[in-house]
C-alpha positions in Angstrom: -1.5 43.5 26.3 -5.1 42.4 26.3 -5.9 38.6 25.6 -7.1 39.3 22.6 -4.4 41.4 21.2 -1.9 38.2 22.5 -3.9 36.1 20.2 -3.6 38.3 17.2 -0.2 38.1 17.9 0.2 34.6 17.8 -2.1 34.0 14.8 0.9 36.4 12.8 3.3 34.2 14.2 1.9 31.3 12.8 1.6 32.7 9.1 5.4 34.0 9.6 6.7 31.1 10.2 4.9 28.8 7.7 5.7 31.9 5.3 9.2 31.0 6.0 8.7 27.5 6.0 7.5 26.9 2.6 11.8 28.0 1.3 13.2 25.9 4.2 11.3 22.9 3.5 12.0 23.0 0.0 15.7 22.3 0.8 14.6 19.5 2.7 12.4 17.5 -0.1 12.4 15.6 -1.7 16.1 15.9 -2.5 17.1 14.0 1.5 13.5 13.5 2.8 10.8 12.4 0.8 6.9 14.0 1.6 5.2 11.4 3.5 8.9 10.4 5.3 9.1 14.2 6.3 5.3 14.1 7.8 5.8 11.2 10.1 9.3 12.9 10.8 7.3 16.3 11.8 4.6 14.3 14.2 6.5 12.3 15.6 8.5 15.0 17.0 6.0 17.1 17.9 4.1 14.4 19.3 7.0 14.1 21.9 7.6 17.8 22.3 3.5 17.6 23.8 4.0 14.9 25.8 6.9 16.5 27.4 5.4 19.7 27.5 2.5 18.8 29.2 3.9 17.0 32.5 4.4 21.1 33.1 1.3 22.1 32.4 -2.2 22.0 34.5 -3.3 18.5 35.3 -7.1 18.5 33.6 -8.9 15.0 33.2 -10.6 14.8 29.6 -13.9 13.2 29.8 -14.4 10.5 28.0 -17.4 12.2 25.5 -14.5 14.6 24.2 -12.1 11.6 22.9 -14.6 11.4 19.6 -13.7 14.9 18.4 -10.1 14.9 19.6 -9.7 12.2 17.0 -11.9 14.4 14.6 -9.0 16.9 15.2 -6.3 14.4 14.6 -8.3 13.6 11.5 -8.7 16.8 9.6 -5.9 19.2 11.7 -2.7 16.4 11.4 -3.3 13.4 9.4 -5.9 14.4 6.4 -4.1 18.4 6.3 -0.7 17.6 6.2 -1.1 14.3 3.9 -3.2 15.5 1.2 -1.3 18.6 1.0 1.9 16.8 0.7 0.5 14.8 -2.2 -0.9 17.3 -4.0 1.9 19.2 -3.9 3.4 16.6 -6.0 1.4 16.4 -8.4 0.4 20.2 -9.2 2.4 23.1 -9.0 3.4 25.2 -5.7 1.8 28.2 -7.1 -1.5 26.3 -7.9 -1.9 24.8 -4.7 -1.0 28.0 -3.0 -3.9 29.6 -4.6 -6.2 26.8 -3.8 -5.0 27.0 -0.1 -5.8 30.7 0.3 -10.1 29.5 -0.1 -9.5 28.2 3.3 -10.8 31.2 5.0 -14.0 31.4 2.5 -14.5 27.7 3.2 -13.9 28.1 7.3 -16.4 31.3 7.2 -18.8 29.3 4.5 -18.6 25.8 7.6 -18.7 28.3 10.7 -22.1 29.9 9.1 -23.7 26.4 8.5 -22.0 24.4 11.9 -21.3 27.1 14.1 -24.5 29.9 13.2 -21.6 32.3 13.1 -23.6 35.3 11.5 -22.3 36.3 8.3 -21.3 39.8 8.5 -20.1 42.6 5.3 -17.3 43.1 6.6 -15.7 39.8 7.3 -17.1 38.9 4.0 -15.4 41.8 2.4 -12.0 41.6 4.2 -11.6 37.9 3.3 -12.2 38.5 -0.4 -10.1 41.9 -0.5 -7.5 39.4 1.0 -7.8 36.6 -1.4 -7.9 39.2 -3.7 -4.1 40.5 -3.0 -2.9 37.1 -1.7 -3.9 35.5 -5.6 -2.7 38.6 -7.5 0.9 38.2 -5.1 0.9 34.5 -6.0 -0.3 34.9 -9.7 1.5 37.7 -11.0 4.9 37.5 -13.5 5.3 33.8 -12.2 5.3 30.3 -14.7 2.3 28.0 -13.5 5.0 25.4 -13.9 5.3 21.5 -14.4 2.4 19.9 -13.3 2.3 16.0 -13.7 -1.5 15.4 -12.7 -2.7 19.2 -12.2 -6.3 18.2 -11.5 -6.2 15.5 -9.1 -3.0 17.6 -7.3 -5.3 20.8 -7.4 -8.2 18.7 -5.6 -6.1 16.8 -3.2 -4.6 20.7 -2.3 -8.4 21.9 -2.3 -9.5 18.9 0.0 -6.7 19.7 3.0 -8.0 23.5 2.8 -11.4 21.8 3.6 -10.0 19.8 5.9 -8.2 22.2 7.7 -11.3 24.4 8.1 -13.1 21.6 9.9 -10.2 21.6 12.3 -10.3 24.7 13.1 -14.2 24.7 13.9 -13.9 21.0 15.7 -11.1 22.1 17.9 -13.0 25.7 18.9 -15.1 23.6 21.3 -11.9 21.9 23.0 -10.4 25.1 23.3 -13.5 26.4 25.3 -13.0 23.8 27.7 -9.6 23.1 28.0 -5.9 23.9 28.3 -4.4 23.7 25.1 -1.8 21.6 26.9 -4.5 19.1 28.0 -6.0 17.4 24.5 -2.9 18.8 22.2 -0.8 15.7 23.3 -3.8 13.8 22.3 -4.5 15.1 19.0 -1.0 14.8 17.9 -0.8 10.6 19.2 -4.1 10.1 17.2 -2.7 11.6 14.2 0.6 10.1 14.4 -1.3 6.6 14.6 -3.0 7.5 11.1 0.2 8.9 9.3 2.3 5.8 10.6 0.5 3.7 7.5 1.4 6.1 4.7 5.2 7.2 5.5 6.6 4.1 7.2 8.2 2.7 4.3 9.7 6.4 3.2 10.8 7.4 6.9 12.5 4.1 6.8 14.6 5.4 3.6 15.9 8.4 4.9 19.7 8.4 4.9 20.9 10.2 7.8 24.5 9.5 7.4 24.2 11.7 3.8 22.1 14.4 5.4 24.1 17.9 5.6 24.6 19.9 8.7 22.4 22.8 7.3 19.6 20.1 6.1 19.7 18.6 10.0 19.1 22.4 11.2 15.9 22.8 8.8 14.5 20.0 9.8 14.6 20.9 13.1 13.0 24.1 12.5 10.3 22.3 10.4 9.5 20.1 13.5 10.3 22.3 16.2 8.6 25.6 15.0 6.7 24.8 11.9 4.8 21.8 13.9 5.1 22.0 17.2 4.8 26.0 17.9 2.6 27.1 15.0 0.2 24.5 16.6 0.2 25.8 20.0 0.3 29.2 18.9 -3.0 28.4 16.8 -4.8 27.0 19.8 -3.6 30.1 21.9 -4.9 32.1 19.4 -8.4 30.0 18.8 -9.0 30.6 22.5 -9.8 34.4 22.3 -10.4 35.0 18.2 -13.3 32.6 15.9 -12.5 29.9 13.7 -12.8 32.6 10.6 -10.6 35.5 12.2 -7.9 32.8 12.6 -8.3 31.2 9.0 -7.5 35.0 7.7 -3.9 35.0 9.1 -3.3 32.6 6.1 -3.5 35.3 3.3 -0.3 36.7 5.6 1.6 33.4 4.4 2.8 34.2 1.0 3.4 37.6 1.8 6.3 36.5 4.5 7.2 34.0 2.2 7.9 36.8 -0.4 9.7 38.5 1.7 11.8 36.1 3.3 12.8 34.8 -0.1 13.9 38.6 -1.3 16.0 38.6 2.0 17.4 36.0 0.7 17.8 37.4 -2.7 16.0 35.1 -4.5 12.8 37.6 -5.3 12.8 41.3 -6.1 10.4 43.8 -4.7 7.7 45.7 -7.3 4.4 47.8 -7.3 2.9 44.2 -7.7 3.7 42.9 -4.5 3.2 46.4 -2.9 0.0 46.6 -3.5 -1.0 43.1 -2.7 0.5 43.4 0.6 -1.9 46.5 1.1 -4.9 44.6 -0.1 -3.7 41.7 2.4 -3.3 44.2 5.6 -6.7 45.9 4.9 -8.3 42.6 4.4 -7.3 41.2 7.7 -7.8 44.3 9.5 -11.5 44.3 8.5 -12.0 40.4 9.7 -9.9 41.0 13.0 -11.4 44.6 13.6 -13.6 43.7 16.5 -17.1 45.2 16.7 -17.7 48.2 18.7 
């Protein structure tokens, strides 16, 4: 397979796994874990899993001039993403936020136009609003908004990690370019764990391990072993061949695997609805990852 078919690839197994993710992690909070507890538990680990990692991988010297936007990764990929998602998750309701989340790839295209002179073309633009199209109308549709205990700052604190991911993905484009993945990952992951320490100290500290079920220990391993550590290194693998707005697309495949891990599962029936959303969603990301003859 051709590099760039490997990073198309990878991009769908990032959205697969966060697609399964979001019913595993559910189990997990706040019931045994709570948010901020579970996102120092999930970079911690993966910080660890890097470190190891990379004593395999090729031995590249970062120069010092790239240390200011490693931290502007850790910044807006780990610490600001994962920590103003948790919150607002709390505070709206899941299908809200996911909504919100799914502007991400309007938002990376709308930052790569302005930062990156990324040229704006029909296409792209068409295929990500075809996507957004299905993914909202697959979120939306025949489902309660739910409780929501402070809707508007939740829905803002949601909107501001899909920002914040979509610097990430543009600041971390130029690492890739010049780098191993293995070399700066390690980095970006100890920066960000230094920022989360502050905010889920005190609820790691909580966690009762002794009352934690078997099944509970597993899905938290998966969280931090594939939901951090791998959807992270298959992101970079994949920002290496593909542009910061190809990637941010793979997101509208997130609630479709979601749906249809949870009617594996039993817990969701399948209808004309999500049928034709997941059509919208294919033909969407085929027309931003179509590459121009």
């Amino acid at each position: 397979m051709s590099k760039r078919t490997w990073a198309l690839l990878a991009a769908t197994m990032v959205s697969l796994i966060y697609g399964v993710s979001f019913t595993i992690a559910k189990d997990v909070m706040p019931t045994y874990i709570k948010p901020f507890g579970f996102i120092l538990l999930r970079v911690l680990g993966a910080t660890i899993l890097f470190w190891l990692v990379s004593f395999f991988g090729p031995k590249e010297k970062i120069q010092r001039n790239d240390f200011p936007r490693i931290i502007a990764a850790a910044f807006f990929g780990v610490a600001l993403n994962m920590l103003t998602f948790f919150k607002g998750l709390s505070y709206t309701s899941p299908i809200s936020s996911a909504v919100i989340m799914v502007t991400t790839p309007i938002i990376v295209l709308i930052l790569s136009a302005i930062i990156m002179k990324e040229r704006m073309e029909t296409r792209k633009i068409f295929g990500i609003l075809l996507g957004l199209f299905g993914t909202g109308f697959l979120i939306l549709y025949g489902k309660s908004m739910g409780n929501a205990t402070n809707a508007m700052l939740g829905n803002f604190l949601v909107f501001i990690n899909a920002v914040s991911y979509g610097f990430y993905l543009i600041v971390v484009k130029k690492l890739m370019d010049k780098y191993n993945a293995f070399t700066f990952v390690k980095w970006i992951y100890t920066f960000g764990l230094l920022m989360v320490i502050p905010f889920g100290w005190s609820e790691y500290q909580e966690i009762q391990w002794q009352t934690i079920p078997t099944i509970i220990l597993w899905e938290i391993g998966f969280v931090v072993v594939f939901t951090t550590f791998f959807t992270y290194l298959f992101n970079l693998v994949s920002m290496r061949e593909l542009k910061p707005t190809t990637v941010a697309v793979f997101i509208y495949l997130q609630p479709l695997f979601a749906t249809i891990f949870a009617m594996s599962l039993g817990k969701d029936q399948l209808t004309w609805v999500k049928m034709l959303s997941a059509v919208l969603i294919f033909v969407g990301v085929f027309l931003v990852t179509k590459k121009k003859s």
